[in-house]
C-alpha positions in Angstrom: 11.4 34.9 -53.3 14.0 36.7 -51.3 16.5 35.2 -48.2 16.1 38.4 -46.7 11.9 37.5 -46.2 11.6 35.0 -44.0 8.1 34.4 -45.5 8.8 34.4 -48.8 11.1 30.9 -49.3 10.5 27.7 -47.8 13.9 26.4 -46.8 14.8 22.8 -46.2 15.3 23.3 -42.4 12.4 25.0 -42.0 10.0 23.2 -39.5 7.1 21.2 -41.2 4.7 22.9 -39.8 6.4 26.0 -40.8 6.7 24.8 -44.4 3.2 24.0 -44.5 1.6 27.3 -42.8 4.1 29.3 -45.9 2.4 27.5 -48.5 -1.2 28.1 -46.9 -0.2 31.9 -47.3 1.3 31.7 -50.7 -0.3 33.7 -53.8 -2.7 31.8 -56.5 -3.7 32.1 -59.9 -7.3 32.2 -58.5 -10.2 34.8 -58.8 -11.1 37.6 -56.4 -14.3 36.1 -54.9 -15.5 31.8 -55.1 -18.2 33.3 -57.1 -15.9 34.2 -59.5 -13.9 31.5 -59.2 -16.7 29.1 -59.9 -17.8 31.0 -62.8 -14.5 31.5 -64.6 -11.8 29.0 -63.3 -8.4 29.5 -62.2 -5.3 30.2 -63.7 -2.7 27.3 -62.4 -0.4 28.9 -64.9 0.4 32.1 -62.3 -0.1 30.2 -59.6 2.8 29.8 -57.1 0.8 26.6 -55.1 0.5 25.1 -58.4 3.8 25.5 -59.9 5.3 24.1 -56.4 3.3 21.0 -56.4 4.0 20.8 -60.5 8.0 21.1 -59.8 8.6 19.8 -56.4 5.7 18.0 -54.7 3.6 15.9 -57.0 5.4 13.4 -59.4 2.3 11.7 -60.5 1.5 13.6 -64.2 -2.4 12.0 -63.9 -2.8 14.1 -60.6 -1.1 17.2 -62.2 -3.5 17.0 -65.0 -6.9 16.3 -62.8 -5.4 19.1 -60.6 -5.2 21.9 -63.5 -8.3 20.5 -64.9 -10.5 21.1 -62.0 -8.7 24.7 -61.4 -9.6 25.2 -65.4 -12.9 25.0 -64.9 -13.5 26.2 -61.4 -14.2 22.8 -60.0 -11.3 23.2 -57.2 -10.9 25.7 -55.5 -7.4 27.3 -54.7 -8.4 26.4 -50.9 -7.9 22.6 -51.1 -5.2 23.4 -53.8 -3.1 25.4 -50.9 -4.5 22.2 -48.2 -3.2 19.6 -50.2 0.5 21.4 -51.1 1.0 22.4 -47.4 0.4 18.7 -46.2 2.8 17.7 -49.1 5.3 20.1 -48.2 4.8 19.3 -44.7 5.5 15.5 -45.2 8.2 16.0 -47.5 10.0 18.4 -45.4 9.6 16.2 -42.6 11.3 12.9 -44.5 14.1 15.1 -45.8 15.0 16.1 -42.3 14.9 12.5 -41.1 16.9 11.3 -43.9 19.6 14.4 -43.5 20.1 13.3 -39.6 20.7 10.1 -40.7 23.3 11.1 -43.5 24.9 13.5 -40.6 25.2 10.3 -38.3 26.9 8.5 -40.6 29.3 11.4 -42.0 32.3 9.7 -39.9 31.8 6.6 -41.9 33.1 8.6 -45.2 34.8 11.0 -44.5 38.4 11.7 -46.4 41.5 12.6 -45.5 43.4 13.8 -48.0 47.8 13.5 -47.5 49.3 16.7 -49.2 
């Protein structure tokens, strides 16, 4: 991931939608055709959708598992994988920015002044 590549990080101001239409683009540990995915499974161990939903998006370890399983053995396809992470990311991006305007509004309220 590089700054420099708009494309290539989500950021935490990033809009929602944004957020969501970058994970929707991001690279999987899936085959080159459904055939083949079918057939032989995925790889959720090099892939990017998986890793973001394993580290930052899904905290249930049940959902993780049945997730990976499915990918395993070609059950799920990295289509609803990428569905289901964007309208995660979407949603949490959306909270976080909610709660930071709230923090921002209530900055005054804590704010120090230090006497040299």
């Amino acid at each position: 991931m590089s700054s420099s590549i708009p494309d290539s990080h989500i950021a935490l101001t990033d809009d929602p939608k944004e957020g969501a239409k970058k994970v929707k683009k991001a690279k999987t540990g899936g085959c080159m055709t459904l055939e083949e995915q079918k057939k032989l499974g995925g790889n959720p161990d090099e892939c990017s959708v998986f890793e973001l939903m394993l580290f930052h998006l899904i905290e249930d370890d049940e959902e993780l598992l049945e997730i990976r399983q499915e990918c395993v053995c070609g059950t799920r396809m990295c289509g609803s994988c990428k569905q289901l992470a964007a309208e995660k990311m979407q949603e949490f991006l959306k909270d976080h920015q909610e709660k930071r305007e709230l923090a921002r509004e209530q900055l005054d309220e804590y704010r120090i002044i230090y006497n040299k």
